[in-house]
Each structure stands twice: as structure tokens, then as C-alpha cells.
C-alpha positions in Angstrom: 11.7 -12.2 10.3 11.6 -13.5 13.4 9.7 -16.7 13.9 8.1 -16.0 16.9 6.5 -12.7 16.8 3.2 -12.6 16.4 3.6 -9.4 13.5 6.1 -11.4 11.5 3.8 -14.1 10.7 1.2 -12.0 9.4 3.6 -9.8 7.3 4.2 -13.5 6.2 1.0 -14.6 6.0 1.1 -17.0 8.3 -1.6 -15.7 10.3 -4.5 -14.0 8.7 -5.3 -10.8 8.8 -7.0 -8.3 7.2 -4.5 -6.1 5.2 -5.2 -2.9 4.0 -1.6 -1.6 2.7 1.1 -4.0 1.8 4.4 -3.2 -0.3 7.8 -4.5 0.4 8.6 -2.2 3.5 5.5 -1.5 5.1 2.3 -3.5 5.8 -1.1 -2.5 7.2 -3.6 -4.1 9.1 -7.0 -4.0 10.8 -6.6 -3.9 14.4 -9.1 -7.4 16.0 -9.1 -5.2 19.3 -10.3 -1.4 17.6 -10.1 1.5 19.8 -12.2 3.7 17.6 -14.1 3.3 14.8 -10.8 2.9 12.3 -8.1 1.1 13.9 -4.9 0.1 11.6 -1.8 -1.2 12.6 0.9 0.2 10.3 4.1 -2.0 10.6 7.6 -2.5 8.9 8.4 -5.7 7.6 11.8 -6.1 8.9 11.5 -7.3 12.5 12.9 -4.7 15.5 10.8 -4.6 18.8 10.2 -1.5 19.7 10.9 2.7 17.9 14.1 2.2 21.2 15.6 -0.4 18.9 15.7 1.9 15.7 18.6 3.1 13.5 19.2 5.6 11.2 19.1 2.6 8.7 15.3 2.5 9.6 14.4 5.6 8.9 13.2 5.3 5.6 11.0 2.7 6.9 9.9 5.2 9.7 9.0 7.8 7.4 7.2 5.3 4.7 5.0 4.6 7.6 4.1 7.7 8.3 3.3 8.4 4.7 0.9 5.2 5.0 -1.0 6.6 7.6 -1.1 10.4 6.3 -2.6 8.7 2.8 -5.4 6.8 4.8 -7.8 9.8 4.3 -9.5 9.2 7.9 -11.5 12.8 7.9 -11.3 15.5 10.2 -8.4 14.2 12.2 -6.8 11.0 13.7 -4.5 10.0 16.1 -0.9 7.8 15.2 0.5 6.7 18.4 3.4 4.3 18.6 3.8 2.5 22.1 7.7 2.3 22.6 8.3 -0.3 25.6 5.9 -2.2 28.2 5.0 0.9 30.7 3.8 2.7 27.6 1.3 0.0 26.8 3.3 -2.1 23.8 2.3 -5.5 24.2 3.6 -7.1 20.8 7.5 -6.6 20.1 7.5 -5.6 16.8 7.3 -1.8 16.0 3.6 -1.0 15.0 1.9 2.4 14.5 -2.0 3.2 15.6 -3.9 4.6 13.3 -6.7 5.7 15.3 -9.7 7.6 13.7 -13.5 8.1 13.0 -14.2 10.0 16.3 -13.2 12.5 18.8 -9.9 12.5 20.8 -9.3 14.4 24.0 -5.8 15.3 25.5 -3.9 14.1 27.5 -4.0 10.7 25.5 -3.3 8.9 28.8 
């Protein structure tokens, strides 16, 4: 954990949230900024800033996430997006997923 980060204290509970998945790898979250009508934040609990700072040690983790978002049922499609540094829009330091759903996408995303 690291004391700072904003993710770490609600993985702690520090900080409330509204969690929608917890387990001892992984915790979920409604995003307090949605960008579409579902809007989760799927996060590991073990503190790394960013998908650049991964290991193969992570990938378990990587994968469990993934798995978290597949089992969200969200419809006819959704989007999982993870921001990897500031120019791609990451604004917390702790590696989050998207989970965007509940309407339309178009493409490019950006």
C-alpha cells in the first residue's frame, strides 16, 4: 500500500467508495466522474502506478482483472481502457481499468 495514493486508501477503506467487486487481489469501484452510463474502476490491490511498471509477477493480477470486467454482464458491448502514463490521460498512479458501458462507442477512442 502506499499511503499516499488516492486508490490505496479505498482498497483500504479509508476513503469511501462504492465497491462493487472486492477479493484479495482485485477491487472494483464506481467511478464519482462516469463517462457512460456504467463506469467501474477495476484495480489491483497491490500498489504499482501505471500497466509500464508491471511484471510478469503481476500478471495474474492482470488477468483476474480482466476476468472482473468480462463477468460484469454490461450487454451488447463495452469498452476496458487502461490509461498507461500522463499523455494517455492517467491521472491517479495506481493501475486502474475502465469499465465503460451502457451505450454506444465510436472509434478512434481518442
Amino acid at each position: 500500500m502506499n499511503a499516499e495514493c488516492l486508490f490505496c486508501k479505498i482498497a483500504a477503506q479509508q476513503i469511501p467508495a462504492k465497491l462493487l467487486y472486492d477479493d484479495e487481489d482485485v477491487f472494483a469501484f464506481a467511478d464519482i466522474n462516469p463517462q457512460a452510463p456504467t463506469h467501474i474502476l477495476i484495480c489491483p490491490k497491490k500498489h504499482f502506478p501505471s500497466l509500464a511498471e508491471a511484471t510478469p509477477a503481476e500478471g495474474s493480477v492482470l488477468g483476474k482483472m480482466s476476468l472482473v470486467a468480462a463477468d460484469r454482464n454490461l450487454g451488447s458491448g463495452y469498452r476496458a481502457v487502461i490509461n498507461t502514463g500522463a499523455g494517455a490521460g492517467q491521472t491517479v498512479f495506481h493501475l486502474h481499468m475502465h469499465l465503460l458501458g451502457g451505450r454506444d462507442f465510436r472509434w478512434p477512442p481518442g
